[in-house]
C-alpha positions, -999 to +999 in steps of 0.1 A: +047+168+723+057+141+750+090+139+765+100+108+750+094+125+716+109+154+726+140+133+738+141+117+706+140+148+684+170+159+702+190+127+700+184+126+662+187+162+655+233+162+666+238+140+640+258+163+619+293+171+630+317+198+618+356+195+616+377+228+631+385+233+596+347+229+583+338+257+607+369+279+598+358+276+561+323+287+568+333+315+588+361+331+565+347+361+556+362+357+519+346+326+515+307+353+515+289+348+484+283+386+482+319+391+491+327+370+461+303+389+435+319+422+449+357+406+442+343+388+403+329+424+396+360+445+405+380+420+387+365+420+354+355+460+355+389+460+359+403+436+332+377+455+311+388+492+321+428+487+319+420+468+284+399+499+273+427+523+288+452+506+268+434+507+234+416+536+235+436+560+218+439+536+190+406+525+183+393+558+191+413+581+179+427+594+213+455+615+190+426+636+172+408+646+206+422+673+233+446+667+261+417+676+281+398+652+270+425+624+275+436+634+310+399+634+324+389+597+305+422+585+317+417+598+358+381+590+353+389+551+340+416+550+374+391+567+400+364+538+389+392+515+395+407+525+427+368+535+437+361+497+432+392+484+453+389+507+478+353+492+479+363+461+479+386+461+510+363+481+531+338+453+527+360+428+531+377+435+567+357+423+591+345+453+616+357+440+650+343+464+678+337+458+715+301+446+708+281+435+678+259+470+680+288+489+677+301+468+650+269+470+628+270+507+633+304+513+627+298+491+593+268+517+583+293+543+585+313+528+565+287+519+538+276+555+536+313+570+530+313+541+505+281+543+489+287+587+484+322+578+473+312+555+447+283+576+434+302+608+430+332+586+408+310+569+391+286+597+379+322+617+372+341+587+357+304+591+335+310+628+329+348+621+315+335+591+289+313+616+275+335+644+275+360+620+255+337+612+234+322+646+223+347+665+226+357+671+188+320+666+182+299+697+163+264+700+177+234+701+155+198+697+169+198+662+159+229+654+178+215+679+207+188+661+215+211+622+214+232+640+241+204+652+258+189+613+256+228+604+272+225+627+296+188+619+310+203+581+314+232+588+333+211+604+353+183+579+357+212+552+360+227+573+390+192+575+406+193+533+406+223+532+418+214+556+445+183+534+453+202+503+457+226+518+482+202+532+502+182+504+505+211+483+519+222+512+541+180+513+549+188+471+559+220+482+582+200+505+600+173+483+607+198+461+619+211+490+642+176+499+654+172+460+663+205+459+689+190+490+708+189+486+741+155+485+753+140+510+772 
């Protein structure tokens, strides 16, 4: 390439200016796509849970099944919930540390805490549903072997879930071994 190309390429390629406010948009951390997924999904689990909290004992038949059974769907359906906000805020706030390393890092803490917290309440929040639901329930074979079908997807449904937290802790910590200092 000649320098009056090169020249050129350069003069042409500034053309596109940004406002203060254009570049204070772009770099609002609320304004992240995945930040925005994160916030439409907390909103409608919760929607979905408080509507499901509210009519459950109606539609089904909360009055015929032990206390037990009540308390743990009801802490269950409010762990989810407050699992999901508490999610949702340690995403959103920006990790400000002295360097970007330590930043990143300090995120992949985070995301771990997050990512055990979120699998233990949602495997128990699980564990209550079910319990709800069979509690007044008498077991034959048939009905042994459906729970045994339940069971064997919670499980396999934790396992995914598991998978797709590690791989984006797996991401953060390639993004940690990248800022190392080299040797």
């Amino acid at each position: 390439m000649e320098l009056n190309e090169l020249k050129s390429g350069w003069q042409n390629a500034g053309g596109n200016y940004r406002t203060e406010a254009d570049l204070e948009r772009m770099t609002n951390i609320n304004q992240h796509p995945t930040l925005k997924r994160i916030r439409i999904k907390m909103i409608i689990e919760t929607v979905v849970l408080s509507f499901f909290l509210f009519v459950y004992y109606d539609w089904f038949d909360g009055d015929k099944k032990p206390l037990y059974a009540n308390l743990l769907l009801f802490t269950g359906a409010l762990l989810y919930i407050l699992n999901d906000v508490i999610g949702y805020i340690t995403l959103a706030k920006p990790v400000m540390k002295e360097n970007l390393r330590s930043s990143v890092q300090h995120l992949l803490q985070k995301v771990k805490r997050l990512s055990m917290l979120s699998l233990v309440v949602s495997f128990f929040y699980s564990v209550c549903m079910l319990t709800f639901f069979l509690s007044v329930i008498t077991f034959t074979k048939e009905k042994s072997f459906i729970l045994l079908g339940m069971i064997l997807v919670l499980v396999q449904l934790t396992h995914i879930s598991y998978k797709v937290w590690r791989n984006w802790i797996l991401k953060l910590e390639l993004q940690v071994k990248d800022f190392a200092e080299p040797n």
